[in-house]
RODO-2510 file (C-alpha; in nm, 4 decimals, decimal comma):
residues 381
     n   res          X          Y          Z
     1     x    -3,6476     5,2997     1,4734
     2     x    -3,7040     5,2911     1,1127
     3     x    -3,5192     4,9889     1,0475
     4     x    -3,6331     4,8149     1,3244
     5     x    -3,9743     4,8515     1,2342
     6     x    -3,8966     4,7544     0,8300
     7     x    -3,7440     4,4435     1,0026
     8     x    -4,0407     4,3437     1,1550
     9     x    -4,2341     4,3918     0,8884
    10     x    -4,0111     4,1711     0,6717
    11     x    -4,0645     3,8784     0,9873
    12     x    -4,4368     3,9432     0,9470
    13     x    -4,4265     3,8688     0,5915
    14     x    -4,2472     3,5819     0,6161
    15     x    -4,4511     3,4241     0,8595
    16     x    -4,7745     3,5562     0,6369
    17     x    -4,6521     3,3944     0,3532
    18     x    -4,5777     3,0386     0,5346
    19     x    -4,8525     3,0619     0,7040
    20     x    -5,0640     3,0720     0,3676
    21     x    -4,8334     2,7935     0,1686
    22     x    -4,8151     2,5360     0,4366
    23     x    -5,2322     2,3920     0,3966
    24     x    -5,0739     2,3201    -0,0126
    25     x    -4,8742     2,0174     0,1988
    26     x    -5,1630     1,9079     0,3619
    27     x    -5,2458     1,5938     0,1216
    28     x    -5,5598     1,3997     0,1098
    29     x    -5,5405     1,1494     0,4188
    30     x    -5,2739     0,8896     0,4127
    31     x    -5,1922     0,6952     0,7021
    32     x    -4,8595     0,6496     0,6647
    33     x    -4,7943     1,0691     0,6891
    34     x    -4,9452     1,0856     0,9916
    35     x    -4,6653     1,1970     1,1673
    36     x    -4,5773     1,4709     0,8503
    37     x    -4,9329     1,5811     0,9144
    38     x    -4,8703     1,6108     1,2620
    39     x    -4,5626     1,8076     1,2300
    40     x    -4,7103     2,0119     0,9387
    41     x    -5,0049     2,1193     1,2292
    42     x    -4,7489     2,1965     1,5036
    43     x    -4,5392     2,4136     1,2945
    44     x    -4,8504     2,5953     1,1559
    45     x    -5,0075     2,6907     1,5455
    46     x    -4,6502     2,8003     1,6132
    47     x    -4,6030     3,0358     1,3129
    48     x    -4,9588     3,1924     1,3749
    49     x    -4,8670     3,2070     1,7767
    50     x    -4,5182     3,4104     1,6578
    51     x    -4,6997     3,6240     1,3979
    52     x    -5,0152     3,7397     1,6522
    53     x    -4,7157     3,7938     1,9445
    54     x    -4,5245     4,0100     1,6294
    55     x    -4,8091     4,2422     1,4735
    56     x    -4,9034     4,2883     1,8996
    57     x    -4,5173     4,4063     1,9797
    58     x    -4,5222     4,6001     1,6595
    59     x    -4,8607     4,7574     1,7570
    60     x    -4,8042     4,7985     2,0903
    61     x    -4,4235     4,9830     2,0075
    62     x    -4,5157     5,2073     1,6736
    63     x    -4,8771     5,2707     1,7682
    64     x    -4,9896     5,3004     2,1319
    65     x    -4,6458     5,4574     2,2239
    66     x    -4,5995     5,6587     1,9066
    67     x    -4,7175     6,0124     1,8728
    68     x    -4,9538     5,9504     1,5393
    69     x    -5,2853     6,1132     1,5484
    70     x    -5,6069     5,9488     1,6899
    71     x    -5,7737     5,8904     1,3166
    72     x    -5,4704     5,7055     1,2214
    73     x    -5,4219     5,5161     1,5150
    74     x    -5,8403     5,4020     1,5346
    75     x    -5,7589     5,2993     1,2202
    76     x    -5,4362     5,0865     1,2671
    77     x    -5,6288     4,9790     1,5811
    78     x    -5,9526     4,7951     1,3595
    79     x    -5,6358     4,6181     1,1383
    80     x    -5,4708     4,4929     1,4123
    81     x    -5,8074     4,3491     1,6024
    82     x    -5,9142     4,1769     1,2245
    83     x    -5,5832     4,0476     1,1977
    84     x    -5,5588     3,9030     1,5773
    85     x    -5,9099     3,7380     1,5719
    86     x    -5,8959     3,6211     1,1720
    87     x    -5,5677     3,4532     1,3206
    88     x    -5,7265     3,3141     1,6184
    89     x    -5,9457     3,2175     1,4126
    90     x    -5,7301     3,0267     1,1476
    91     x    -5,5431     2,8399     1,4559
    92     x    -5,9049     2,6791     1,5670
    93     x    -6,0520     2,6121     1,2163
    94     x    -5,7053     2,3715     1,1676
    95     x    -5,9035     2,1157     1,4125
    96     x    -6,2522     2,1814     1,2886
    97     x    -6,3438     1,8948     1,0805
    98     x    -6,6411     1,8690     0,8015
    99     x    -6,6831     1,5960     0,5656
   100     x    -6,7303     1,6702     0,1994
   101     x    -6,8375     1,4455    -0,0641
   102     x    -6,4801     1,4907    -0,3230
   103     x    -6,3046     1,5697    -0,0370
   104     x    -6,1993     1,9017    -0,1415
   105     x    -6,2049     2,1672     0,1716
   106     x    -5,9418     2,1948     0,4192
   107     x    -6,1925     2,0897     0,6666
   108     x    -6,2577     1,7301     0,5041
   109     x    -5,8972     1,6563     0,5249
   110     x    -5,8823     1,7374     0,8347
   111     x    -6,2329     1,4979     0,8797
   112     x    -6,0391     1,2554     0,7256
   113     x    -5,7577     1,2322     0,9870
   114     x    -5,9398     1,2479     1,2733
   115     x    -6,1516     1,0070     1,1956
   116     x    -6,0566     0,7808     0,9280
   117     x    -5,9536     0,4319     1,1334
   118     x    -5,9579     0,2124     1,2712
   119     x    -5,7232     0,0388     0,9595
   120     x    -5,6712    -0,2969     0,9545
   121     x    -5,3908    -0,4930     0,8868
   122     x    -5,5308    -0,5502     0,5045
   123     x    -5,5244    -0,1733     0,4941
   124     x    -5,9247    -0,1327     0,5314
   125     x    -6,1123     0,1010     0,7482
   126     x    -6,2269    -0,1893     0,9367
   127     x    -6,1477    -0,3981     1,2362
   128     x    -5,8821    -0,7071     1,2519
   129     x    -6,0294    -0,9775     1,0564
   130     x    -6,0424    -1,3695     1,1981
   131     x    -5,8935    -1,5970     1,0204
   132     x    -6,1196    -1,8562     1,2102
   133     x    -6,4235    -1,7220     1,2241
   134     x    -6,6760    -1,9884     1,0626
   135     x    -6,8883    -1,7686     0,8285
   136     x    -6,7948    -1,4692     0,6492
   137     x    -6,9835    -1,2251     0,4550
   138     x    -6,8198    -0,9875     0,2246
   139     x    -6,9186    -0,6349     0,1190
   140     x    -6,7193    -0,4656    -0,1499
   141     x    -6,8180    -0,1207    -0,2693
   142     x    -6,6530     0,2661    -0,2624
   143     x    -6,6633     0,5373     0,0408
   144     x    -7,0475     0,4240     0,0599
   145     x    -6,9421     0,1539     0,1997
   146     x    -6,6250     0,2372     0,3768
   147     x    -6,8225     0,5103     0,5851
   148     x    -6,7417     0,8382     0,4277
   149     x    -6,8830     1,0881     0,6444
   150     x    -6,9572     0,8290     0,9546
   151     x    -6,7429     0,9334     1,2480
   152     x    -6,7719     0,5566     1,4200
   153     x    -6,7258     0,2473     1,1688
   154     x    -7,0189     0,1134     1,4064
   155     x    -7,2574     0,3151     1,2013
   156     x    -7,1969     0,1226     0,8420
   157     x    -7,4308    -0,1028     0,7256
   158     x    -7,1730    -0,4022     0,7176
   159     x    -7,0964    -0,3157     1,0926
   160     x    -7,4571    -0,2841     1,1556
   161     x    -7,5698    -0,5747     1,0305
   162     x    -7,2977    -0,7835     1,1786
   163     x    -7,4548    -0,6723     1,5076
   164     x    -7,7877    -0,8635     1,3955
   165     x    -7,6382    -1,1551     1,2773
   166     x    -7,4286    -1,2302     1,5423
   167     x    -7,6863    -1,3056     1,8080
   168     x    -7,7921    -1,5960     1,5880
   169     x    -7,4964    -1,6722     1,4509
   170     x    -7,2143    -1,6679     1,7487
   171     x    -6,9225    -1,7079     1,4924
   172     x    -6,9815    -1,5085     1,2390
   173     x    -6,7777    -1,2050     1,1072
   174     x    -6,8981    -0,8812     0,8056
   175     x    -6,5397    -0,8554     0,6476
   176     x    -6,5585    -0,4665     0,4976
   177     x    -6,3703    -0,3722     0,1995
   178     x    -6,4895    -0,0375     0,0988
   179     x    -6,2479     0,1552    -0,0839
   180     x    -6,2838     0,5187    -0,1978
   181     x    -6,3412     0,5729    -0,5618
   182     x    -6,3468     0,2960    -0,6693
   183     x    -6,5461     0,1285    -0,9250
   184     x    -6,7329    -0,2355    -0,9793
   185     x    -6,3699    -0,4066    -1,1660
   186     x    -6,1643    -0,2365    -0,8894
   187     x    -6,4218    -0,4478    -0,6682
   188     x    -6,3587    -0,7387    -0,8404
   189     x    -6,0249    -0,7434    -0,8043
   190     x    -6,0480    -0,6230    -0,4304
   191     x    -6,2235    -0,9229    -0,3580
   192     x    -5,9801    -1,1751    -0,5597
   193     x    -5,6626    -1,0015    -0,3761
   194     x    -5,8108    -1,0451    -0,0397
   195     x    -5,9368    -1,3882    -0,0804
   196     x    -5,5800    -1,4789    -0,2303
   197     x    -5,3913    -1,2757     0,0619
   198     x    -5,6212    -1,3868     0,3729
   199     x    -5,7142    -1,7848     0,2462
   200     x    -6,0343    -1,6878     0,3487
   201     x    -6,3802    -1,7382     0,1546
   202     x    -6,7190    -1,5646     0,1611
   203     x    -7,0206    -1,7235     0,2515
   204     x    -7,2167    -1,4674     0,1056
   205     x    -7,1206    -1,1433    -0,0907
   206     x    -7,2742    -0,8128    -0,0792
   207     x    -7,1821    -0,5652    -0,3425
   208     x    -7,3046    -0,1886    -0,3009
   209     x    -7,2869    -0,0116    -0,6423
   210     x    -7,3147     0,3618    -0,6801
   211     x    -7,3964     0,6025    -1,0205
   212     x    -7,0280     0,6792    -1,1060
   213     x    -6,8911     0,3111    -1,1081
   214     x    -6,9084     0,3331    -1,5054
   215     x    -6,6649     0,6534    -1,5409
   216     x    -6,4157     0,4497    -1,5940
   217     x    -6,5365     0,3060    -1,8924
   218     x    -6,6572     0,5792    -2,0448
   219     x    -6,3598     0,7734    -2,0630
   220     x    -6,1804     0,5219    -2,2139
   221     x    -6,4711     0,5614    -2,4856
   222     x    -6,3838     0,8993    -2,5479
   223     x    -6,6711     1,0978    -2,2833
   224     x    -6,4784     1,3465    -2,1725
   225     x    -6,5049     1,5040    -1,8321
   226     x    -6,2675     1,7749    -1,7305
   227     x    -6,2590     1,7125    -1,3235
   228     x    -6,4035     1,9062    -1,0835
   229     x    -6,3858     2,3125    -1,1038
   230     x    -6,4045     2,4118    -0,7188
   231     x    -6,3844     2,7556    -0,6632
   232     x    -6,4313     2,8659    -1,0178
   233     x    -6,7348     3,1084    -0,8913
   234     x    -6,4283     3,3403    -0,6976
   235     x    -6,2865     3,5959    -0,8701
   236     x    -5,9382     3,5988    -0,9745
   237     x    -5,6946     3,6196    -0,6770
   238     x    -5,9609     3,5335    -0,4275
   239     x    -5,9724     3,1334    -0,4506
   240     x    -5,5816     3,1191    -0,3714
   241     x    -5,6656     3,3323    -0,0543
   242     x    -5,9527     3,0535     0,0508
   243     x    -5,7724     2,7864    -0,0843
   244     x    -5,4559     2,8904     0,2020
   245     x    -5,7314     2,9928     0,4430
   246     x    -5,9094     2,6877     0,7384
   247     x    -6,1404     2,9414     0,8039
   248     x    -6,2294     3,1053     0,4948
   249     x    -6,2334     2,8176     0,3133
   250     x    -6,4554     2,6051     0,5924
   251     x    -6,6929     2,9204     0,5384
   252     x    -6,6842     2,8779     0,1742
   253     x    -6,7977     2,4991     0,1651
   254     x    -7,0589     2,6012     0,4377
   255     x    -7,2954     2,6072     0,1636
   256     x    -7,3038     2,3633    -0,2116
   257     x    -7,1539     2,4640    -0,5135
   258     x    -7,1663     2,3876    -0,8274
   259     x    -6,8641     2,2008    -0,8609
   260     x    -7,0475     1,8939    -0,9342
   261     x    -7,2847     1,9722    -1,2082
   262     x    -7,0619     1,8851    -1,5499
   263     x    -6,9752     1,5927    -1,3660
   264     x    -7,3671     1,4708    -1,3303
   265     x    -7,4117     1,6102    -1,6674
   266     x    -7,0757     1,3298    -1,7718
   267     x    -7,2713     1,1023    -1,5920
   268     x    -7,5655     1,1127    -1,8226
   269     x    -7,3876     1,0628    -2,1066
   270     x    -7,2328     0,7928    -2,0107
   271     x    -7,5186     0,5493    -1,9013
   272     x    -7,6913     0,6578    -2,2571
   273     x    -7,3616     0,5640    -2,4130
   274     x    -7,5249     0,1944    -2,5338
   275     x    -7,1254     0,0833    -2,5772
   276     x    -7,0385     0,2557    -2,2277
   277     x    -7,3035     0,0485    -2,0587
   278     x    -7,2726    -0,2966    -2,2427
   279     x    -6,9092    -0,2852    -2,1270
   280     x    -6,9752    -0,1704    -1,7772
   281     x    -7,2388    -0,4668    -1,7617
   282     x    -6,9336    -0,7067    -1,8226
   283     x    -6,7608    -0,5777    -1,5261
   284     x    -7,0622    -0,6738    -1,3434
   285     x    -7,0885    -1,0091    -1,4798
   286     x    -6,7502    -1,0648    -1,3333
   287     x    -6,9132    -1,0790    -0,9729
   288     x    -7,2521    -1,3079    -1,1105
   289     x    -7,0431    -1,5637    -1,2914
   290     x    -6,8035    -1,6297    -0,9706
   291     x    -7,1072    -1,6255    -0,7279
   292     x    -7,2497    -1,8837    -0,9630
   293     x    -6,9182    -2,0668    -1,0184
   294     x    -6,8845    -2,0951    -0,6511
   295     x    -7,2105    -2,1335    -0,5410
   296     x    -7,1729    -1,8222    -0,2882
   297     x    -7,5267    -1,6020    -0,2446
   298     x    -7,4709    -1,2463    -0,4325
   299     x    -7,6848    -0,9484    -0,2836
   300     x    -7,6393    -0,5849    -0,4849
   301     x    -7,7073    -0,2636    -0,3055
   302     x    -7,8006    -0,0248    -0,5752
   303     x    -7,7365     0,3189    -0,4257
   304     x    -7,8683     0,6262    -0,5589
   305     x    -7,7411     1,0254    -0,5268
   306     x    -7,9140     1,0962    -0,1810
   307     x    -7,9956     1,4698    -0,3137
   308     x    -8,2028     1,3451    -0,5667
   309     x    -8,3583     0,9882    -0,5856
   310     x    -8,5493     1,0584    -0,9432
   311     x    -8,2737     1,1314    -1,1141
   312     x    -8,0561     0,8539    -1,0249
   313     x    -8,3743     0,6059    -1,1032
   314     x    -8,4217     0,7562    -1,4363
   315     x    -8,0001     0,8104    -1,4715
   316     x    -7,9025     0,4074    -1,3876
   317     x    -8,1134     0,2501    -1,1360
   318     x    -8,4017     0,1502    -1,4004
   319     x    -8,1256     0,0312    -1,6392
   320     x    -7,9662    -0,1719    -1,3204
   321     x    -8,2585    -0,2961    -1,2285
   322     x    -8,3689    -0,4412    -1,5815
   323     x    -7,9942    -0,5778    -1,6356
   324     x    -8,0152    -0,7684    -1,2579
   325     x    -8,3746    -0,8631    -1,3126
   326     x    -8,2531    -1,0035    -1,6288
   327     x    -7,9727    -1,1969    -1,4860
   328     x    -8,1953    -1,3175    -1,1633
   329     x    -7,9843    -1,1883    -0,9683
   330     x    -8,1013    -1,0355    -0,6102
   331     x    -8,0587    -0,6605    -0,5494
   332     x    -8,1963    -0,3735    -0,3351
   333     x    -8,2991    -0,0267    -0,4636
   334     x    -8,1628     0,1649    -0,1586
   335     x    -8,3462     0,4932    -0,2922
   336     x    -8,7115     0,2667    -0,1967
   337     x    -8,5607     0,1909     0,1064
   338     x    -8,5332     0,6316     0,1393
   339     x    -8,7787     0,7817    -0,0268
   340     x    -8,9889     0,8655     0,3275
   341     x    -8,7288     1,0373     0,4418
   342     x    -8,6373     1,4065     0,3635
   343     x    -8,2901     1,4978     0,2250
   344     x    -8,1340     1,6206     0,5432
   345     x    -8,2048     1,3103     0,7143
   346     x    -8,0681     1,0893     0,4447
   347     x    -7,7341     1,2604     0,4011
   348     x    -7,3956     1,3382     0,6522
   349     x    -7,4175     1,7460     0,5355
   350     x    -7,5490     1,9427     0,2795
   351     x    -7,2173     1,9716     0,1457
   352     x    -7,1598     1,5254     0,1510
   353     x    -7,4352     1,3708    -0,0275
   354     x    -7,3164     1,0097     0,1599
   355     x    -7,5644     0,8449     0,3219
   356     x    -7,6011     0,8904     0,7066
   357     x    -7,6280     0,6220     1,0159
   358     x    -7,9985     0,6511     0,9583
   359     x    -8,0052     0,4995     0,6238
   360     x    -7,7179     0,2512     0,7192
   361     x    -7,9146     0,0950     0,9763
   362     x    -8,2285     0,0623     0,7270
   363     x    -8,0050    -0,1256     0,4459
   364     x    -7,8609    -0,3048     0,7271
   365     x    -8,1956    -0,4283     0,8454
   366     x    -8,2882    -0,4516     0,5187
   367     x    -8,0027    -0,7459     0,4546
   368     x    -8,1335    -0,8822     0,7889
   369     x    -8,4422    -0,9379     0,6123
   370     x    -8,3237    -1,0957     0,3201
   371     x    -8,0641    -1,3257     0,4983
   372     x    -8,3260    -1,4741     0,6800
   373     x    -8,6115    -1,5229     0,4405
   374     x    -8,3565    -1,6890     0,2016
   375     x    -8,2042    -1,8924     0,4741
   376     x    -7,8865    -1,7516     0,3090
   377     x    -7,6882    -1,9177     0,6199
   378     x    -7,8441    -2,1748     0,7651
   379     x    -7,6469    -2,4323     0,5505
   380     x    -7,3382    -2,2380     0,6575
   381     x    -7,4452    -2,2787     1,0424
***
């Protein structure tokens, strides 16, 4: 009897312990691991299926037909029901998704698979693009654009404001080429690989632009920034347990941290950094001089942190805005487009700062607007 209960025990550890080391393979999304992801889930909701049947059989076999006193056995009685539900528990969380602005919880990965497509054959989170469609607007930019947070690509601004255009324009496509993280040259050299790839040209460009497109820059001119520091406010021993944990860690990132504050204060230094932001200008300049070159209509989205609309004016929207003004070259402050609007309705969660389907459709109206007082495409038509 001994043994065979020291045997189980050694099964239930085993299964513990895999249990808890299996969400480390669990990668940011990647669509070509779908099926490892897949597998990785299966194997997962079978483990915690054979570990609830085991700690039942060993409950039921040394402790409702043993002889130990009633204390003990109340007691082994409220382990086993935490265990069983917490395990429950854990097999549901697996499929409860939650966007998140870094994409750090458990819960935005698993966001991220469920509803990150469709992708296109350029590798986009967009639909199949036409080769022969007659006009073709552009809009480069990070996960603003590509819809972080937004369940449907319907709700993006691009997607939105194709469904505008299109009932005056019958052959018209909004190409989107959002790509998360990156920055204003990675933009640049989105759009010259796509144009070189697909033979096709824009009629008009849109490029959104958001507060962190200068960190490259400015770590290469020595402003540090160490990387985010989730789960530094758990004490030792405790973040591995919610880092293994769906449903501790989903009821971790219920609420904000502060795992974005040294990054904000980064941030600051950088756009103060005169050097920092002369260089980052130049990366801009890339996307005015072709525009010009080509004689293509260039529209910037400036958008700001949705949390907090004054600080990103007085952070890098009032230095945008004097650098585009400067350059005459069109633009719209997104946070003027916002500022009616209270926080919860601008953002996906309070734990994603992107912007929601609400403010989408406002930009996208917003480009309707500016399309058709500057007759950007009736010479295109």
């Amino acid at each position: 009897m001994k043994a065979k209960l020291i045997y189980r025990i050694i099964v239930l550890l085993t299964l513990f312990l895999t249990i808890s080391f299996l969400p480390r393979l669990i990668f940011d999304y990647d669509p070509t691991l779908i099926r490892q992801t897949q597998l990785f889930t299966i194997v997962r909701v079978l483990l915690i299926f054979i570990f609830i049947c085991e700690i039942t059989a060993l409950f039921y076999y040394f402790v409702v037909k043993s002889q130990l006193n009633g204390f003990i056995k109340n007691l082994i009685s409220i382990v086993y029901s935490l265990l069983f539900i917490f395990f429950l528990l854990e097999a549901v969380f697996m499929f409860v998704p939650r966007s998140h602005f870094a994409g750090i919880p458990l819960c935005a990965k698993v966001w991220f698979y469920r509803y990150w497509k469709p992708i296109n054959e350029y590798g986009y989170r967009d639909k199949p693009v036409s080769s022969t469609s007659k006009i073709n607007i552009f809009t480069l930019g990070d996960s603003f654009t590509a819809g972080h947070g937004l369940k449907k690509i319907e709700d993006r601004y691009s997607n939105v404001l194709e469904s505008m255009l299109v009932k005056n324009y019958s052959d018209l496509q909004v190409i989107n080429m959002g790509v998360n993280g990156s920055d204003t040259k990675d933009e640049y050299n989105t759009l010259m690989a796509f144009m070189k790839e697909s033979q096709i040209k824009p009629d008009f460009i849109i490029l959104q632009y958001f507060g962190n497109d200068i960190e490259r820059i400015a770590k290469k001119n020595g402003i540090r920034f160490r990387g985010f520091d989730a789960y530094k406010d758990l004490p030792g021993g405790l973040d591995q347990i919610v880092k293994s944990s769906y449903f501790f860690n989903y009821i971790y990132w219920i609420y904000p941290h502060a795992d974005v504050k040294s990054y904000l204060t980064f941030l600051y230094q950088s756009y103060n950094d005169e050097q920092s932001f002369n260089e980052h200008t130049k990366d801009l300049d890339l996307f005015i001089s072709y525009s010009r070159e080509k004689n293509i209509p260039l529209l910037i989205l400036i958008f700001p942190f949705m949390q907090d609309l004054k600080f990103s004016d007085d952070l890098y929207i009032q230095k945008l805005s004097v650098f585009f003004s400067s350059k005459g070259v069109d633009y719209v402050d997104v946070a003027k487009l916002i500022e009616d609007l209270p926080v919860k309705e601008r953002v996906i969660n309070n734990n994603d700062g992107h912007a929601n389907a609400k403010v989408n459709r406002r930009i996208a109206n917003e480009i309707n607007q500016f399309i058709q007082r500057k007759h950007i495409l009736s010479v295109v038509n």
